[in-house]
mmCIF file as gemmi writes it, N, C-alpha and C atoms, coordinates in Angstrom:
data_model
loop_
_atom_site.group_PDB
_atom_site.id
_atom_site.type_symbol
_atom_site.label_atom_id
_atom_site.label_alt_id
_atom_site.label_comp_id
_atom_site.label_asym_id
_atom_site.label_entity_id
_atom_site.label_seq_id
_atom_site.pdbx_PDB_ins_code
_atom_site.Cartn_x
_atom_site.Cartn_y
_atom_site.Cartn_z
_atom_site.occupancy
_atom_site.B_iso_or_equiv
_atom_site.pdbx_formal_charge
_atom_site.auth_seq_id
_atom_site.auth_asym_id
_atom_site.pdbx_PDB_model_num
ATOM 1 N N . UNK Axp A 1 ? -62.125 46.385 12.319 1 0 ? 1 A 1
ATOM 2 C CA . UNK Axp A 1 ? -60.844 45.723 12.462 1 0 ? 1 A 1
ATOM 3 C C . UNK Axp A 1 ? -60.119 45.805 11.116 1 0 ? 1 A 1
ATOM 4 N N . UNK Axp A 2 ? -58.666 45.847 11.061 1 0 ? 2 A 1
ATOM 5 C CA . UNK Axp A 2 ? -58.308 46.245 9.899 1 0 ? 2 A 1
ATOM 6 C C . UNK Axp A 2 ? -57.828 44.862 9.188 1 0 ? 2 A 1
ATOM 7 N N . UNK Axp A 3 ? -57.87 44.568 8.006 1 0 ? 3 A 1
ATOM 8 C CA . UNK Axp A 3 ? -57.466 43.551 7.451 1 0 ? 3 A 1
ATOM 9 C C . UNK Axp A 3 ? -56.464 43.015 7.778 1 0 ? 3 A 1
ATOM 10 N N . UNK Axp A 4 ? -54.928 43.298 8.433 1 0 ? 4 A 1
ATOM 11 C CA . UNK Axp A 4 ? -54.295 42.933 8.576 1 0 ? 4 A 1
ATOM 12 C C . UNK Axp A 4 ? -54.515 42.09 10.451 1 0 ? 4 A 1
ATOM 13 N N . UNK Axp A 5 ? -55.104 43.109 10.965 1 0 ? 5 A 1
ATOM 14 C CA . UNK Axp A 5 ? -55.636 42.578 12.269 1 0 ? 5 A 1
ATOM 15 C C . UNK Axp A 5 ? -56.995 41.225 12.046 1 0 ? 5 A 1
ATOM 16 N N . UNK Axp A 6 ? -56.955 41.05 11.111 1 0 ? 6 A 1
ATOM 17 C CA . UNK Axp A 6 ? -58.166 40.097 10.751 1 0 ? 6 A 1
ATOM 18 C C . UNK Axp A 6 ? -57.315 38.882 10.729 1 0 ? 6 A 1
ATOM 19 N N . UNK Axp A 7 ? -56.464 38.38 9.616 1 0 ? 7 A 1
ATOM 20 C CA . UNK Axp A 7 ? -55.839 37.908 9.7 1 0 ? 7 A 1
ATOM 21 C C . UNK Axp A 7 ? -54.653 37.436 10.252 1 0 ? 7 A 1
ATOM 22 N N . UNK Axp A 8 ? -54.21 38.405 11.343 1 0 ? 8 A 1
ATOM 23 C CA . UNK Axp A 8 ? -53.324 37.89 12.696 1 0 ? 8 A 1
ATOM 24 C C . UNK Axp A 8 ? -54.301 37.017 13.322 1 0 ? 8 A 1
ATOM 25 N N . UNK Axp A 9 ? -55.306 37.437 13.885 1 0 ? 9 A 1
ATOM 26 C CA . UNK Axp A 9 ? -56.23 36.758 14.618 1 0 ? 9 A 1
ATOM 27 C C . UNK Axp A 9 ? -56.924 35.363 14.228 1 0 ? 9 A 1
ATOM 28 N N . UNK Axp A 10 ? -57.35 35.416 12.827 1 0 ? 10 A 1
ATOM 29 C CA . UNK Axp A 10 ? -57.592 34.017 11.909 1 0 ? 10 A 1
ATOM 30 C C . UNK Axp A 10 ? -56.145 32.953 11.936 1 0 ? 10 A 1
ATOM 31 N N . UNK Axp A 11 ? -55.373 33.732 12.011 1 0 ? 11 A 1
ATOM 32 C CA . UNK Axp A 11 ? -54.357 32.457 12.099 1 0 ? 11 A 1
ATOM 33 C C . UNK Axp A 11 ? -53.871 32.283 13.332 1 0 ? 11 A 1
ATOM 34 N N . UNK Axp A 12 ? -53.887 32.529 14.296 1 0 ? 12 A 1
ATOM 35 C CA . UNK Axp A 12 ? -53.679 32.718 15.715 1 0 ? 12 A 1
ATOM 36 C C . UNK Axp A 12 ? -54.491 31.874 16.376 1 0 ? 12 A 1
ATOM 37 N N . UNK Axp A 13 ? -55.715 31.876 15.76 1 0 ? 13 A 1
ATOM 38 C CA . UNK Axp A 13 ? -56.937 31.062 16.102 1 0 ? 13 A 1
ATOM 39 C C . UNK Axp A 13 ? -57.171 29.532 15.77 1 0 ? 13 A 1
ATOM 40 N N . UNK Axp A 14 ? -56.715 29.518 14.28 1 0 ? 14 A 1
ATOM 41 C CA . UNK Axp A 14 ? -56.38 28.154 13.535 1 0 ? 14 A 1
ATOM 42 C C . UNK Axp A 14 ? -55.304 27.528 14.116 1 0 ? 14 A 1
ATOM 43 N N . UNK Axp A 15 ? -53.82 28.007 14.152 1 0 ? 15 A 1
ATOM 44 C CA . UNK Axp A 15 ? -52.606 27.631 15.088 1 0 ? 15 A 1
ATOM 45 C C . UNK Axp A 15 ? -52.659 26.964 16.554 1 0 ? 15 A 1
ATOM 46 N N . UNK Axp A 16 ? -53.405 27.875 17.146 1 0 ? 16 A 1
ATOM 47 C CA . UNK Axp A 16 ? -53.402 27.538 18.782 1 0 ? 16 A 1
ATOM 48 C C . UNK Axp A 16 ? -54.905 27.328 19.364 1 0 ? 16 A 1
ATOM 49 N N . UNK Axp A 17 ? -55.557 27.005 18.606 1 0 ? 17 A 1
ATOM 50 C CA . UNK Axp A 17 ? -56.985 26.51 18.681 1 0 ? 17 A 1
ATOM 51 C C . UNK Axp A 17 ? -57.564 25.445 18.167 1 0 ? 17 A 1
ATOM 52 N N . UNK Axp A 18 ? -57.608 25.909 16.912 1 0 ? 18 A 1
ATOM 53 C CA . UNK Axp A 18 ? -58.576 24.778 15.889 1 0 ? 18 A 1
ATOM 54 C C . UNK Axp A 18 ? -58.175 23.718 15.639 1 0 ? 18 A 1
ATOM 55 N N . UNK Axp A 19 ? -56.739 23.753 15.43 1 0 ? 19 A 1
ATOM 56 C CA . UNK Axp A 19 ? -56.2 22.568 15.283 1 0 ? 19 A 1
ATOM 57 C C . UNK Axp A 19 ? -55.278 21.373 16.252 1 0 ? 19 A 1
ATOM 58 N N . UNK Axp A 20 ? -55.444 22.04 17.018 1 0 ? 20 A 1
ATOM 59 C CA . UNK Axp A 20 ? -54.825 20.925 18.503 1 0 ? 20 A 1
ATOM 60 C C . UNK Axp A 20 ? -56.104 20.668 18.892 1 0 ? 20 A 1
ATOM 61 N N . UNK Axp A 21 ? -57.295 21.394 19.14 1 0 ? 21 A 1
ATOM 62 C CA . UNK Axp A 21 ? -58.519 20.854 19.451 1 0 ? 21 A 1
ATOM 63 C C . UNK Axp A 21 ? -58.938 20.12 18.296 1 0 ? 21 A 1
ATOM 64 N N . UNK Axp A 22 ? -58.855 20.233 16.844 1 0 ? 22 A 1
ATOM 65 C CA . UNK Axp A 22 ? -59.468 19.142 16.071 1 0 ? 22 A 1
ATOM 66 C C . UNK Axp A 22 ? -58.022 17.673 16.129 1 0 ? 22 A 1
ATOM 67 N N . UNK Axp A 23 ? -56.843 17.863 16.056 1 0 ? 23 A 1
ATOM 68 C CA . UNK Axp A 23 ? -55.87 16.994 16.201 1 0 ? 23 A 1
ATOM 69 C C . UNK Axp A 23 ? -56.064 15.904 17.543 1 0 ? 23 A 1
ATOM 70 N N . UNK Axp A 24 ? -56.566 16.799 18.394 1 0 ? 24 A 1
ATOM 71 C CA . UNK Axp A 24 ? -56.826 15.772 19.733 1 0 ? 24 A 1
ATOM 72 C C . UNK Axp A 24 ? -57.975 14.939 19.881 1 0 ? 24 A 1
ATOM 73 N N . UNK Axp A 25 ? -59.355 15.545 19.348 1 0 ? 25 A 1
ATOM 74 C CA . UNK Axp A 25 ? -60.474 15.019 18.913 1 0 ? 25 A 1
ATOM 75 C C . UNK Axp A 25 ? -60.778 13.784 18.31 1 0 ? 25 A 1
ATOM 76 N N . UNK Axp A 26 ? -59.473 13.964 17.233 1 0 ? 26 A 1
ATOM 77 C CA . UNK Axp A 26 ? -59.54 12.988 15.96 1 0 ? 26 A 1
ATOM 78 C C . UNK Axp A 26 ? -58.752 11.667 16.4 1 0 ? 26 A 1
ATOM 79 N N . UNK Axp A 27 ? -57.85 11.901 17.466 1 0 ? 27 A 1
ATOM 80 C CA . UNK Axp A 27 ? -56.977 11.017 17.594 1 0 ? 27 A 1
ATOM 81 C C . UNK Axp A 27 ? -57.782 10.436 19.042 1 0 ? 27 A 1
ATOM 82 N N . UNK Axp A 28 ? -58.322 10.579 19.774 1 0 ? 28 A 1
ATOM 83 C CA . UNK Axp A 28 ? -58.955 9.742 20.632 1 0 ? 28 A 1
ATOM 84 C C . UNK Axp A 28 ? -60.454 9.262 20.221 1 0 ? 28 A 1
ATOM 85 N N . UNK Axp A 29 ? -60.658 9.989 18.885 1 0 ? 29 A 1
ATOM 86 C CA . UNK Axp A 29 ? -61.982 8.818 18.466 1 0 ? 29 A 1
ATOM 87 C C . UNK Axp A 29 ? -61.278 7.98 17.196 1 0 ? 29 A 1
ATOM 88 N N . UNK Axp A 30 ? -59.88 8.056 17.305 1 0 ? 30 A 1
ATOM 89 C CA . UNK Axp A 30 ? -59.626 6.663 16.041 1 0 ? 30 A 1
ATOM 90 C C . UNK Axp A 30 ? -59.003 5.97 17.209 1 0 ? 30 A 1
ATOM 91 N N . UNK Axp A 31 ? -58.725 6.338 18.728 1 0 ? 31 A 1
ATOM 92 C CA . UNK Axp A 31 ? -58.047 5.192 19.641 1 0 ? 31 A 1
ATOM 93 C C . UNK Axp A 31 ? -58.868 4.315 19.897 1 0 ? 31 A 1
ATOM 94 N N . UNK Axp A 32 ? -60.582 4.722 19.954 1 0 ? 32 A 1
ATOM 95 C CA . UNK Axp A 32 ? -62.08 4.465 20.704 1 0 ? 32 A 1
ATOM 96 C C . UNK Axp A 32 ? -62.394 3.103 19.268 1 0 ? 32 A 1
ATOM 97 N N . UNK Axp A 33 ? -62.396 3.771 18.032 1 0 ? 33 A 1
ATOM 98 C CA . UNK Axp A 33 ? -63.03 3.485 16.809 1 0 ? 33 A 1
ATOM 99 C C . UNK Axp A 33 ? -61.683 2.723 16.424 1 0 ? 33 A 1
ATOM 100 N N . UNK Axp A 34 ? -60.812 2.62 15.554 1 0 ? 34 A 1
ATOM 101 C CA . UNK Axp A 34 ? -60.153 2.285 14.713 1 0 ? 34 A 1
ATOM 102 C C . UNK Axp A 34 ? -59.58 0.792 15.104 1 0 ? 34 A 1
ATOM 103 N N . UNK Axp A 35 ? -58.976 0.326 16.499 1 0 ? 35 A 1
ATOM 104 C CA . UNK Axp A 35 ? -58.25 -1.023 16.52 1 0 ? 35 A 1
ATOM 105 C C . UNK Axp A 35 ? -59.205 -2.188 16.18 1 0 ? 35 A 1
ATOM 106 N N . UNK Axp A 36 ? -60.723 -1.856 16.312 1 0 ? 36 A 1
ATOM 107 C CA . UNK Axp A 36 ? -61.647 -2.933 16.106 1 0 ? 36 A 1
ATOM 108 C C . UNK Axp A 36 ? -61.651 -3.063 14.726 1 0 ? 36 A 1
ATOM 109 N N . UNK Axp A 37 ? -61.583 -2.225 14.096 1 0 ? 37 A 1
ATOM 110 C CA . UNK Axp A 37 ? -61.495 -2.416 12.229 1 0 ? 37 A 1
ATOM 111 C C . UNK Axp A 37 ? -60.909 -2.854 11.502 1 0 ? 37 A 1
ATOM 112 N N . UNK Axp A 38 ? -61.025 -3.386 10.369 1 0 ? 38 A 1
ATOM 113 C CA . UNK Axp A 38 ? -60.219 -3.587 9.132 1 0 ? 38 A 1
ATOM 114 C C . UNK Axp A 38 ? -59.287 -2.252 8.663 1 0 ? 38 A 1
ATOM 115 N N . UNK Axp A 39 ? -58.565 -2.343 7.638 1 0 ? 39 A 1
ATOM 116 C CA . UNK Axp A 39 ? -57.421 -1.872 7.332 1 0 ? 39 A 1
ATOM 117 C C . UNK Axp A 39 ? -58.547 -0.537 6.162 1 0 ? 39 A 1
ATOM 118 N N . UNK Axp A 40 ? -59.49 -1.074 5.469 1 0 ? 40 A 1
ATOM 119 C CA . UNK Axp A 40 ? -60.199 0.22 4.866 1 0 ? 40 A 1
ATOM 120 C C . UNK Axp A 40 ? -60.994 1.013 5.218 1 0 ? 40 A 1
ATOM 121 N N . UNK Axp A 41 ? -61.097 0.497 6.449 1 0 ? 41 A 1
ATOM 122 C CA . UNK Axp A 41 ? -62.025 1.313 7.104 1 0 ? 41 A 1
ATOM 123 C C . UNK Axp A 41 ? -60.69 2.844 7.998 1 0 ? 41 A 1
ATOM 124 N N . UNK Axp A 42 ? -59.942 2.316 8.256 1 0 ? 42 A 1
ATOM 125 C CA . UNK Axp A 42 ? -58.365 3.236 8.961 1 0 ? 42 A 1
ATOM 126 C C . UNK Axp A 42 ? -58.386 4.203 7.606 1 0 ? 42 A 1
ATOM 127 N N . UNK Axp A 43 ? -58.465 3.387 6.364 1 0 ? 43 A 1
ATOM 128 C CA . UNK Axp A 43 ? -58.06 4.184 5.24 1 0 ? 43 A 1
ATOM 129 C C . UNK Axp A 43 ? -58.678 5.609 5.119 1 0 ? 43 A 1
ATOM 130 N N . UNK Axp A 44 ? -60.241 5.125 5.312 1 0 ? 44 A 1
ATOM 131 C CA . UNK Axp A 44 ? -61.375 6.189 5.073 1 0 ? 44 A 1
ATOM 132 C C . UNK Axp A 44 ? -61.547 7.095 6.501 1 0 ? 44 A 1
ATOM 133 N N . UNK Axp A 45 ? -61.212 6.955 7.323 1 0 ? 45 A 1
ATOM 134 C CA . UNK Axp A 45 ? -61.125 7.63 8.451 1 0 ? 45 A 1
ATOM 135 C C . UNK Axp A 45 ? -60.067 8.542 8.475 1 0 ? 45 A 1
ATOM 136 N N . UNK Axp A 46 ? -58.542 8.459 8.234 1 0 ? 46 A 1
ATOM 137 C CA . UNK Axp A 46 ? -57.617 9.139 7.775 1 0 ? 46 A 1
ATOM 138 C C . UNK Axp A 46 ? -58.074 10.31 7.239 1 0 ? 46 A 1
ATOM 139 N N . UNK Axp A 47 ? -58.371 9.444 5.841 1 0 ? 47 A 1
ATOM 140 C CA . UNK Axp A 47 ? -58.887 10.464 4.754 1 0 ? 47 A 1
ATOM 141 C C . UNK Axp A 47 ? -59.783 11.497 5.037 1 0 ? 47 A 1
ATOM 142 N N . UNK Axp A 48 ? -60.736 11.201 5.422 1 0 ? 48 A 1
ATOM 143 C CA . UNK Axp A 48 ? -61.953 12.172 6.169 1 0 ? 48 A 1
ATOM 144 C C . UNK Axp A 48 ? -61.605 13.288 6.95 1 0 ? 48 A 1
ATOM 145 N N . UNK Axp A 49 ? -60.158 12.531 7.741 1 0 ? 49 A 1
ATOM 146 C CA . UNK Axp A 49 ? -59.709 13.084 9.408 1 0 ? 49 A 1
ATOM 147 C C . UNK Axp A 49 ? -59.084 14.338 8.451 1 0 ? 49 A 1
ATOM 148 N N . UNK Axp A 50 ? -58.216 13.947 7.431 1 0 ? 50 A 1
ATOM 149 C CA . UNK Axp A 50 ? -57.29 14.853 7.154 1 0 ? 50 A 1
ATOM 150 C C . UNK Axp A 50 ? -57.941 15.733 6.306 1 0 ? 50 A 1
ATOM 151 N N . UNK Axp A 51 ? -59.077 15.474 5.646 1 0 ? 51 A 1
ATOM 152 C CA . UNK Axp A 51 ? -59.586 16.36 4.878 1 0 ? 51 A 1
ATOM 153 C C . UNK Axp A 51 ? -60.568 17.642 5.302 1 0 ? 51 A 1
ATOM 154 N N . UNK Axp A 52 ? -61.516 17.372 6.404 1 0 ? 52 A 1
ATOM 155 C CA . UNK Axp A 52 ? -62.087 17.591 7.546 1 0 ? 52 A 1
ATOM 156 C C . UNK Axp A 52 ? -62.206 19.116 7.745 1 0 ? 52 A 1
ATOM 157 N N . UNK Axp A 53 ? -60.566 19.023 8.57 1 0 ? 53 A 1
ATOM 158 C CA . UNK Axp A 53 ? -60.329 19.787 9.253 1 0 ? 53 A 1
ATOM 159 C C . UNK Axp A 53 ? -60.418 20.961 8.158 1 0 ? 53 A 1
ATOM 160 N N . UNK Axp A 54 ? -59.869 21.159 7.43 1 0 ? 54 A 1
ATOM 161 C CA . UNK Axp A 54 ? -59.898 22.367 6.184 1 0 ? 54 A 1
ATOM 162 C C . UNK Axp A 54 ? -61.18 23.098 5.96 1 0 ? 54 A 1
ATOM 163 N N . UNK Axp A 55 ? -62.67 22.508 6.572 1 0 ? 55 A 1
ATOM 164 C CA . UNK Axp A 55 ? -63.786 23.117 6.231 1 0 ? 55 A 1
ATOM 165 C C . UNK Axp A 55 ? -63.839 24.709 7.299 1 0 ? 55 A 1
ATOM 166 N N . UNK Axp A 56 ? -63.575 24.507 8.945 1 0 ? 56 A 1
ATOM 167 C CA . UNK Axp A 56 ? -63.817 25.817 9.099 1 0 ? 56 A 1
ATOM 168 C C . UNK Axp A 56 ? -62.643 26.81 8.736 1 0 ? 56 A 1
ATOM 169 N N . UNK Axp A 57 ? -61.465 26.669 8.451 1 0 ? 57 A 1
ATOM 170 C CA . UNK Axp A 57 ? -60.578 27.236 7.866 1 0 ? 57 A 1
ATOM 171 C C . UNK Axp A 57 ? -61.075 28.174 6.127 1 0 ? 57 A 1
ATOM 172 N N . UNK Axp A 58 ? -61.86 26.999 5.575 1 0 ? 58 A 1
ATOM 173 C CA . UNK Axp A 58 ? -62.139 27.371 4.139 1 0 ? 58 A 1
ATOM 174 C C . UNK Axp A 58 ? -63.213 28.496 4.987 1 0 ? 58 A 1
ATOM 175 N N . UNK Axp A 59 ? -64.01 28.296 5.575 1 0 ? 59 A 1
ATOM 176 C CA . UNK Axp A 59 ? -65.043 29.712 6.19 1 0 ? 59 A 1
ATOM 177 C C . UNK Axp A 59 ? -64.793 30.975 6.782 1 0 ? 59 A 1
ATOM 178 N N . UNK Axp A 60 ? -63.526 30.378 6.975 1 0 ? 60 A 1
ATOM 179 C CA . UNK Axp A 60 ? -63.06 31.98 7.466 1 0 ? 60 A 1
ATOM 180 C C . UNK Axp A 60 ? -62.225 32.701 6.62 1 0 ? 60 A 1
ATOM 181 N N . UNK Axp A 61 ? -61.449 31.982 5.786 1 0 ? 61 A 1
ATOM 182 C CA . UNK Axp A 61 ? -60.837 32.475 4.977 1 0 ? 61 A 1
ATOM 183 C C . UNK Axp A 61 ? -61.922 34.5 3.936 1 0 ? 61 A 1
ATOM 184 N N . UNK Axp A 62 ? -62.369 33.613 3.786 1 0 ? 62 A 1
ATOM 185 C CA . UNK Axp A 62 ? -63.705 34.766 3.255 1 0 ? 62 A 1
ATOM 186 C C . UNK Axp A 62 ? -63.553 35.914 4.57 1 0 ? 62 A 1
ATOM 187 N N . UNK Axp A 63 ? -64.059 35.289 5.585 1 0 ? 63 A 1
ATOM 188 C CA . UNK Axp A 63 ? -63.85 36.583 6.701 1 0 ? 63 A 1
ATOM 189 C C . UNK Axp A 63 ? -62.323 37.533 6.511 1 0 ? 63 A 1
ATOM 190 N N . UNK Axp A 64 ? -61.666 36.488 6.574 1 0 ? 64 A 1
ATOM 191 C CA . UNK Axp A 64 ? -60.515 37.112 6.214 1 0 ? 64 A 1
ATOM 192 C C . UNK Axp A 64 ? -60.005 38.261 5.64 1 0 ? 64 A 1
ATOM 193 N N . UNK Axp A 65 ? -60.491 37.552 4.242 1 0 ? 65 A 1
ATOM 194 C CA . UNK Axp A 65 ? -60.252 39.101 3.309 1 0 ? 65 A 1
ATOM 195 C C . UNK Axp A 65 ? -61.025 39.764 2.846 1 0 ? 65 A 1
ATOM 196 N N . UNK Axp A 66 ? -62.098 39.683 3.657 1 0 ? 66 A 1
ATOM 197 C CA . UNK Axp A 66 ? -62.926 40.736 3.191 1 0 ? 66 A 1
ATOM 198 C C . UNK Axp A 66 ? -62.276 42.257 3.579 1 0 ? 66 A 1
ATOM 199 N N . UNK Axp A 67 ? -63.043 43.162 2.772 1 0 ? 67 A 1
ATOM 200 C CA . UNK Axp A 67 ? -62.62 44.728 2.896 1 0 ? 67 A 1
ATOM 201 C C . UNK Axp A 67 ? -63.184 45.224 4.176 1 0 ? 67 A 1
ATOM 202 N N . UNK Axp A 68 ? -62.774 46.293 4.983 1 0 ? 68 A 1
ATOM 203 C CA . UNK Axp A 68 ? -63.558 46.969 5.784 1 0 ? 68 A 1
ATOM 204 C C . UNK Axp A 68 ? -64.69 47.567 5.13 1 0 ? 68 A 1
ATOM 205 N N . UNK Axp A 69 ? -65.89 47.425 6.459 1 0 ? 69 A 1
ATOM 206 C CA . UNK Axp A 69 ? -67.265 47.947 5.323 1 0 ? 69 A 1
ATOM 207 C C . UNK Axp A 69 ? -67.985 47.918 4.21 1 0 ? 69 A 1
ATOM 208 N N . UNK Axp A 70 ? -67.577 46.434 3.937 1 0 ? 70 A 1
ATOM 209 C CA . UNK Axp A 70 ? -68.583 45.448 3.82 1 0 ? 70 A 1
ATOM 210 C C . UNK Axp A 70 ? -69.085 44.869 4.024 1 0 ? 70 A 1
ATOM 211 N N . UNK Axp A 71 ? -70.21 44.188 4.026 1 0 ? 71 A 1
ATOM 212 C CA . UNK Axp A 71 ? -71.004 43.331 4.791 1 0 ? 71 A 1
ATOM 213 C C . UNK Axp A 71 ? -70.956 42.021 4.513 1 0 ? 71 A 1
């Protein structure tokens, strides 16, 4: 696949995948979790929620740009 086809697809994937499925995820386990809590506990959940999501993104990124024919 050529690098540029790598990255259509990595972001195509993140756009209309990863992130309405992690956005929807996150928001019906803080509807389940969050009204019973205190105000620092919302804080640290946020934080987590928003930080989170960036890990399989940071993993593919590498896929990304890698060269053809390398391993």
């Amino acid at each position: 696949m050529t690098p540029r086809g790598k990255k259509l697809l990595a972001t195509l994937l993140i756009v209309l995948v990863w992130l309405p499925v992690y956005a929807l995820f996150v928001m019906g386990l803080a509807v389940h979790v969050l009204p019973r809590n205190v105000w620092y506990v919302s804080l640290l959940f946020y934080a987590l929620a928003g930080t989170l999501w960036t890990i399989p993104i940071g993993l593919a990124l590498p896929w990304m740009y890698r060269e053809p024919g390398k391993p």
